[in-house]
C-alpha positions as CSV (number, residue, x, y, z in Angstrom):
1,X,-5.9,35.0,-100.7
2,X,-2.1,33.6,-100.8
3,X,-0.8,31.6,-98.9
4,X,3.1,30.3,-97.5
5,X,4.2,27.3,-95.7
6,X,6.0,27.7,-92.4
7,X,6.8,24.2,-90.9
8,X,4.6,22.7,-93.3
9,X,1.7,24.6,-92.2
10,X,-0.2,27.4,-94.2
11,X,0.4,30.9,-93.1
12,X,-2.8,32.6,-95.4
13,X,-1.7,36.6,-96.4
14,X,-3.7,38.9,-99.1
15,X,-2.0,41.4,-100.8
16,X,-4.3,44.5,-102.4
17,X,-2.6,47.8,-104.2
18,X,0.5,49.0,-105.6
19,X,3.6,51.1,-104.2
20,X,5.6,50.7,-101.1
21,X,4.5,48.2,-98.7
22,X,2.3,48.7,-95.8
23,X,2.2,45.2,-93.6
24,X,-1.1,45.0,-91.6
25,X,-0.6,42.4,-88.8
26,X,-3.6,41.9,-85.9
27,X,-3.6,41.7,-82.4
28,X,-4.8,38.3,-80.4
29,X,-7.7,37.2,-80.7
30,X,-8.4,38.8,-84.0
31,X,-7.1,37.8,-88.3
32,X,-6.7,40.1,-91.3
33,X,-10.3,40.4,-91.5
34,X,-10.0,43.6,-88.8
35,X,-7.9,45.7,-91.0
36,X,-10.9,45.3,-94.1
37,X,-12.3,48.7,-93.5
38,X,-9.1,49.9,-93.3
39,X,-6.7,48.8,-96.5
40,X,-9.3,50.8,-99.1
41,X,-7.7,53.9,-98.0
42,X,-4.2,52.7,-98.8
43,X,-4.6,50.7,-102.2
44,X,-4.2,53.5,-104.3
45,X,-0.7,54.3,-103.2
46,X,0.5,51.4,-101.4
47,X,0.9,47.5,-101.3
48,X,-1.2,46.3,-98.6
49,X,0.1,43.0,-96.7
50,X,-2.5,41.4,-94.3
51,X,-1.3,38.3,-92.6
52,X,-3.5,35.9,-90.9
53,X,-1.0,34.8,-87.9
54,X,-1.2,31.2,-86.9
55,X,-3.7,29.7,-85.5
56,X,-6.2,32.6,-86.7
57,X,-8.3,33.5,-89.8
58,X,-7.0,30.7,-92.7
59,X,-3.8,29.7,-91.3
60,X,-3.2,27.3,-89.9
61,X,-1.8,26.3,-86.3
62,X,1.8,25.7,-85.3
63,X,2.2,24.8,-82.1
64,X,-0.1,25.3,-78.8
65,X,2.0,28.2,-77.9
66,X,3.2,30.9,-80.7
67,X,6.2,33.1,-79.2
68,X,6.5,36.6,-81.0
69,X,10.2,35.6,-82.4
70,X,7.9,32.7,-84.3
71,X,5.8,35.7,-85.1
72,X,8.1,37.7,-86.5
73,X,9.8,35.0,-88.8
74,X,6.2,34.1,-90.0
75,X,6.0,37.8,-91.2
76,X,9.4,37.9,-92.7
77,X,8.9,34.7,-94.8
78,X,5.5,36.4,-96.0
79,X,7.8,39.8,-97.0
80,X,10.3,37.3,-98.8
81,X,7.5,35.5,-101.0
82,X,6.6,39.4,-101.9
């Protein structure tokens, strides 16, 4: 697991494979963990991205509402640590 700050909270991300990226982002209530069955297929020919959005999995909570604009900058930081 890796991991970023956003707002000085940990946003938790693992990264598997090699290639072009493929980013793996869950739906609510869910983390990363529901794409596990899923990445092995890709690995071989692609980086895999899963990213635990806040407040699910490892990372950590940013506010008591998280607006998809939030969302989406979270995911952007993770592609810029890539």
């Amino acid at each position: 697991m890796k991991s970023v700050l956003f707002q000085n909270q940990q946003i938790a991300y693992e990264v598997e494979g090699s290639g072009p990226a493929l980013i793996f982002i869950h739906g609510f209530p869910m983390d990363r963990r529901v794409w596990q069955n899923f990445i092995p297929a890709f690995i071989r020919d692609f980086t895999t991205i899963s990213i635990d959005l806040p407040g699910f999995g490892q990372s950590e909570q940013l506010a008591d509402e998280h607006p998809m604009w939030l969302m989406s900058k979270i995911v952007e930081m993770v592609l810029e640590a890539e």
